[in-house]
N, C-alpha and C positions, 0 to 999 in steps of 0.2 A: 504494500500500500504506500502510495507515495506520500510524502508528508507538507505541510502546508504552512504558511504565515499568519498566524492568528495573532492580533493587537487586543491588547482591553487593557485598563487601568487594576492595579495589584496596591491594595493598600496605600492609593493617591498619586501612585507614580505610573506612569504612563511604559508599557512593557509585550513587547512581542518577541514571539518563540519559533521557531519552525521544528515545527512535529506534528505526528498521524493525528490527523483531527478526531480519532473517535479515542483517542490515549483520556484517562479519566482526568478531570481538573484536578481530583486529588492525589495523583500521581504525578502532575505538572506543578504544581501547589509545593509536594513535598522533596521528589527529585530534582527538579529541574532550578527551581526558585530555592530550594533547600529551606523551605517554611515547616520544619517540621513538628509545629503544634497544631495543625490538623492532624489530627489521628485519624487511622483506620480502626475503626473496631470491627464491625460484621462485614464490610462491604456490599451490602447489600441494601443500603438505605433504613436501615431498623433501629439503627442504635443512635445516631445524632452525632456521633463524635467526632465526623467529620465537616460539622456546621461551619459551614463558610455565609455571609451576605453578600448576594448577588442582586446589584440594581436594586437593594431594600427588599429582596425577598431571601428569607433562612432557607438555602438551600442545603441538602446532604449531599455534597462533592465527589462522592464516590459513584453517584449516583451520573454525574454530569460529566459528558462528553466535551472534551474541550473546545470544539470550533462552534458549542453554543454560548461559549465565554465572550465570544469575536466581539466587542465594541460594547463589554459591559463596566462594569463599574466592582470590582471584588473586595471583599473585606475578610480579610482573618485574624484568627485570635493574636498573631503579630501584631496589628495596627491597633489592638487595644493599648498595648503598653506605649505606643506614640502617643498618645490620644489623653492627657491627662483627664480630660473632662466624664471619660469611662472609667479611672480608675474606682473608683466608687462602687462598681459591684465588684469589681476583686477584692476591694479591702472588705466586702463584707464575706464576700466568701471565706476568707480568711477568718477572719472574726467568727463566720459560727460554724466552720467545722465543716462548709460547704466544700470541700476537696478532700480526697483521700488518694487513690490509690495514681490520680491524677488523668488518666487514659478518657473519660467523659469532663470533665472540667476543663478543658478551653470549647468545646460543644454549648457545653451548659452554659457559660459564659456569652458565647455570641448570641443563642437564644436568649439569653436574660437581659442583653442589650438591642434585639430585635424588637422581642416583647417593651420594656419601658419607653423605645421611641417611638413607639406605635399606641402605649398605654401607661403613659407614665406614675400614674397611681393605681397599680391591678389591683383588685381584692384576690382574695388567698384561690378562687376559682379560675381565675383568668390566668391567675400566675402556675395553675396546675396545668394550664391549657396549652399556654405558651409555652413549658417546656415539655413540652406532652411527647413529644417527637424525639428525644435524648435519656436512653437510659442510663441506670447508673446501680450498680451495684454493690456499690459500699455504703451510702449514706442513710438509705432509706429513705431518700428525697425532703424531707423533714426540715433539715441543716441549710440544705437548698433554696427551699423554699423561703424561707427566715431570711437567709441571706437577701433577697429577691426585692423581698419584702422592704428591708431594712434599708437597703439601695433604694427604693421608690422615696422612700419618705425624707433619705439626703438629698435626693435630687428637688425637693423643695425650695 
């Protein structure tokens, strides 16, 4: 398969690649860009922990062929730690416990900064919603949540 020039912006900076356009964005994301806090967990779109925002939509990256990247706009959990004005759900994650074994938590992270720019004060139902798509099997989501929560009400 021959491979191709694909352009779109990566965390604000404007960046083109040449490779087989159907190669996964989360494989372009992690090899190519060496952004390796996208993680792979299941590969198959079920777990979340490859949550990248694409064009203000949480996509699962593993899921995404990259010549549908061509002329979009990408954010990953790199451009949070640029980004002082997100730090805010990290430090709560921190604060309650919301990380453990790490492998879902930059996932969970970009969902929880999906979800408040979209819904900046959720109640506990919305915030169950928005991270609905990201599993996690250390915390019992609980920790999570809290965190979530606790970030809405700084960003006051």
């Amino acid at each position: 398969m021959p491979t191709q020039r694909i352009s779109f912006r990566l965390n604000g900076r404007p960046v083109t690649i040449e490779t087989h356009p159907l190669k996964r964005l989360l494989d372009v994301l992690r090899e190519d860009f060496g952004l390796t806090g996208t993680k792979e967990g299941c590969g198959e779109g079920e777990c979340g922990a490859c949550s990248a925002i694409v064009d203000d939509y949480l996509v699962n990256t593993c899921l995404l062929p990259v010549l549908q990247a061509e002329g979009s706009r990408i954010s990953t959990i790199e451009s949070v730690a640029e980004n002082p004005t997100l730090q805010v759900i990290q430090q709560a994650f921190i604060e309650h416990g919301g990380a453990q074994c790490g492998i879902c938590t930059p996932g969970m992270i970009m969902a929880a900064i999906h979800l408040l720019s979209h819904c900046p004060h959720p109640t506990l139902e919305q915030i169950r919603e928005g991270l609905s798509g990201n599993l996690c099997r250390c915390t019992g989501y609980t920790k999570i949540f809290e965190a979530v929560e606790q970030a809405s009400r700084r960003n006051e």
